[in-house]
N, C-alpha and C positions, 0 to 999 in steps of 0.2 A: 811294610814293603808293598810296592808296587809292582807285577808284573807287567809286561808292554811288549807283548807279539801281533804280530796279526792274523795268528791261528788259535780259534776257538779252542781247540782241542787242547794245542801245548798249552796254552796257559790252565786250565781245568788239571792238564797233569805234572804242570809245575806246581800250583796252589797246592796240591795234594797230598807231592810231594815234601813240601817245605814246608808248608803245617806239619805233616808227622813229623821233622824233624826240627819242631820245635819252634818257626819263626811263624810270625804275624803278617799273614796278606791282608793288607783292608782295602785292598782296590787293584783294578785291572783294567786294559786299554787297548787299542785295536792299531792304532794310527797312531802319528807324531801330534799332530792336534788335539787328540782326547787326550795322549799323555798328559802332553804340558797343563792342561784342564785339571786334570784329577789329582797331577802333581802337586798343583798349585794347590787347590782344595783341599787335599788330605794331607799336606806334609807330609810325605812319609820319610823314615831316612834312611833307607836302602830303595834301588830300580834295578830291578831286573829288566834291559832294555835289550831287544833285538837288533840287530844292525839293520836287517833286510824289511822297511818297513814301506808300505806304500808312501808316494810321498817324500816327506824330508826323511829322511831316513837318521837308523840312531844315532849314528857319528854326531849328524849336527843336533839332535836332540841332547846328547851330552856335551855337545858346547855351549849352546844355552843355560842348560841347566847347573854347569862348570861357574854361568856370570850370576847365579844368584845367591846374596846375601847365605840366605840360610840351605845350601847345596846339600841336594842329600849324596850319597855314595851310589857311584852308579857303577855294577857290574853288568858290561856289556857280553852276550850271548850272541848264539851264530849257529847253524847249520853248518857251515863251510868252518874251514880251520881259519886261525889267524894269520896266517901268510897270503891269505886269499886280499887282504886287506891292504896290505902292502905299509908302507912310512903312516898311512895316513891315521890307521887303529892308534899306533904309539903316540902320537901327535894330538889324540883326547885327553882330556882331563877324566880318567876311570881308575877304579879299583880294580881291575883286571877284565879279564876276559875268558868265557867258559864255552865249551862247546855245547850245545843241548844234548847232545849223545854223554858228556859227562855231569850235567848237572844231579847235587844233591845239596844236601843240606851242608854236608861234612866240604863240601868241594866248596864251597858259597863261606861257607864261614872261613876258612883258610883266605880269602882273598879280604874278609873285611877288618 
């Protein structure tokens, strides 16, 4: 897995989180650019992607990553709720969508 916030912190207490509960982070990313870098690098096949990213932000990072060959599963995350997003969240190619206030391991695997 890949985490992809642009807070030092969440991702430190997502990785933390999701290893104890079992899943594999092998890389992490600040921006839409180092994403797609490290995506591409490591394969992974789950993202854990923020919407709210400097930049392109995740929507268009999961449409990109929606036109490659080998796609991994992207569950998009958010500060704000999903209605903040309005037609355009539903309108990604994602495995769901989770709040950071509800993220776990248990909540992550229900959507993949």
């Amino acid at each position: 897995m890949v985490i992809v916030d642009d807070h030092e912190d969440f991702r430190a207490s997502a990785r933390a989180l999701l290893e104890a509960d079992g899943f594999e982070v092998v890389g992490e990313a600040a921006d839409a650019e180092e994403a797609l870098a490290v995506i591409n690098d490591l394969g992974p096949t789950i993202v854990l992607l923020d919407i709210q990213l400097p930049g392109m932000d995740g929507l268009a990072v999961a449409t990109q990553l929606a036109l490659k060959e080998d796609s991994p599963q992207v569950v998009l995350i958010s500060s704000r709720e999903a209605a903040s997003y309005g037609p355009r969240l539903a309108s990604v190619s994602a495995r769901g969508f989770i709040t950071k206030s509800e993220l776990s391991g248990e909540t992550l695997s229900k959507l993949l």
